[in-house]
C-alpha positions in Angstrom: 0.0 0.0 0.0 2.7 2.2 1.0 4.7 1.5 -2.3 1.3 2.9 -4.1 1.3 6.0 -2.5 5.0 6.3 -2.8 4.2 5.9 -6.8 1.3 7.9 -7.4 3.0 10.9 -5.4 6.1 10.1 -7.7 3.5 10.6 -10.8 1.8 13.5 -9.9 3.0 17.0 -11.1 3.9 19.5 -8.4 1.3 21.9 -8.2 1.6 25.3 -10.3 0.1 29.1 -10.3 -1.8 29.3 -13.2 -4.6 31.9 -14.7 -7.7 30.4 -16.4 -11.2 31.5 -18.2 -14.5 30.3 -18.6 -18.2 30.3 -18.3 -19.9 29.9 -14.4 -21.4 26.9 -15.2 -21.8 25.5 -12.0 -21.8 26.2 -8.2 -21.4 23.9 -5.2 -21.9 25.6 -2.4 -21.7 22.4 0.1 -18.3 21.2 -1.3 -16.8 24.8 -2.0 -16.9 24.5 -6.0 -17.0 25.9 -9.0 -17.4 24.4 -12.3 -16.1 27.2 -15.2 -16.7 25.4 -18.8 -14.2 26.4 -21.2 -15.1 27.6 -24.9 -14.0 24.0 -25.6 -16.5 23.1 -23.6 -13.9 21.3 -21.2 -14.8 21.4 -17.2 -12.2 23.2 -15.0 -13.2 22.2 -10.8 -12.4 25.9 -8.9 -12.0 25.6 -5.0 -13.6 28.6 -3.2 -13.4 29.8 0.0 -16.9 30.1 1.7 -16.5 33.4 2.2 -15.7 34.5 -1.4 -18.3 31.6 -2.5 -21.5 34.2 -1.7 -20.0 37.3 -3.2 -19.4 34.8 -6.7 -23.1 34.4 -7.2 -23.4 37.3 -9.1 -21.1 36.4 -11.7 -23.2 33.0 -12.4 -23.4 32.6 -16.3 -20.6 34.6 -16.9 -17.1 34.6 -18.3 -14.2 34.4 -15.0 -10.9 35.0 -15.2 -9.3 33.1 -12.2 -6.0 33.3 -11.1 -5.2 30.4 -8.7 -3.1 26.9 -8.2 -3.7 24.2 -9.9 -3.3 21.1 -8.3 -3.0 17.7 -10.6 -4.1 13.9 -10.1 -1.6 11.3 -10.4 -2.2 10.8 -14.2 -0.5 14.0 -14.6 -4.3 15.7 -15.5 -6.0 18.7 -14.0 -8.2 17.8 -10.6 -8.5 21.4 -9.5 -8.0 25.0 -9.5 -7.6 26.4 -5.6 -8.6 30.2 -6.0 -6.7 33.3 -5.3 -8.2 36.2 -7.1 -10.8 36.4 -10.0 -12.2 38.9 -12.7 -14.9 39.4 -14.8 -14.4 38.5 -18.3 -12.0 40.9 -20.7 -10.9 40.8 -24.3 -7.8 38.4 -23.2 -10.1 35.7 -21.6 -10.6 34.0 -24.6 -6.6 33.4 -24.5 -6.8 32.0 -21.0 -9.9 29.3 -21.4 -8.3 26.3 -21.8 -7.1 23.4 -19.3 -3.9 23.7 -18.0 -1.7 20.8 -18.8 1.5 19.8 -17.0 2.2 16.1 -18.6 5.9 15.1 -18.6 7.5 13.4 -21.0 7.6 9.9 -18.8 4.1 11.3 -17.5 2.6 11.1 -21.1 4.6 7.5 -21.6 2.8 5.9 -18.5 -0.5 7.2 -19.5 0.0 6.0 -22.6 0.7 2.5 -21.7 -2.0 2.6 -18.8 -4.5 3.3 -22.3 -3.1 0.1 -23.4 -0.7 1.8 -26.1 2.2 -0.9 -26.7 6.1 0.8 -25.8 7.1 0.5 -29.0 5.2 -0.7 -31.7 7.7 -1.5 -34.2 8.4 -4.4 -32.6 5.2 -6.3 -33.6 6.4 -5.6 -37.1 10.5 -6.1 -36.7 11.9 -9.0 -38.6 8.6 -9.4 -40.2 9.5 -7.3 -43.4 10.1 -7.3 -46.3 7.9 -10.6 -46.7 5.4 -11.7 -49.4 2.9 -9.7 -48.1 0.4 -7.4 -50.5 0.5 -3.7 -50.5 -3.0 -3.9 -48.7 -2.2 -6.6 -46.1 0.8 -4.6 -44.9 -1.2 -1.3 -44.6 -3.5 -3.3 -42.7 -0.8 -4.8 -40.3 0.1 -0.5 -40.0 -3.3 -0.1 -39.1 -3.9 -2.7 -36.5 -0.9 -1.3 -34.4 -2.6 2.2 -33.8 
């Protein structure tokens, strides 16, 4: 159990200060929660304070900017945003609406294989060619590897 933790803590990005925009989609007041949707219609989870929750109910259905930290799951994706400061929307939010990402290279590589994605591929095709295969059978074989 303790060799789990060890891992997913060795898999998880540090957390980072990042700025992000989108629509008040949601509010949870009993877990302390916004939801902004992005214009790619992608969910971003913001932690609020309760005492900044209340005065955030006027902005409901709009555009936020949100300054904040965002904090990452072991995959190496976004869980949530913890707030710091926010605004209302401005000609630069459209820049800012978008999912933070913070994927290292060996981050991307384990999620990869966790998808079932082989290491390397050409290995179920190494050795194998040239053979008598036809032009379609081999594009095929290509195929089936994706």
């Amino acid at each position: 159990m303790i060799e789990k933790i060890n891992k997913n803590d060795n898999t998880r990005p540090a957390p980072e200060r990042t700025l992000v925009a989108g629509l008040l989609d949601e509010m949870k007041f009993s877990r302390g929660e916004l939801i902004l949707r992005t214009t790619e219609n992608k969910r971003i989870v913001v932690k609020v304070a309760k005492s900044k929750f209340q005065e955030m109910k006027e902005f409901f259905g709009e555009v936020l900017i949100i300054v904040g930290v965002a904090y990452f799951k072991p995959g190496g994706n976004l869980s949530y945003v913890k707030i710091e400061n926010y605004d209302v929307e401005g000609k630069s939010s459209k820049f800012f609406s978008g999912v933070p990402g913070n994927l290292t290279m060996k981050q991307q590589i384990a999620r990869q294989l966790r998808e079932g994605k082989k290491l390397n591929p050409i290995d179920d095709i190494f050795g194998k060619w040239p053979g008598q295969e036809t032009d379609e059978e081999f594009e095929q074989m290509l195929r089936d590897l994706k």
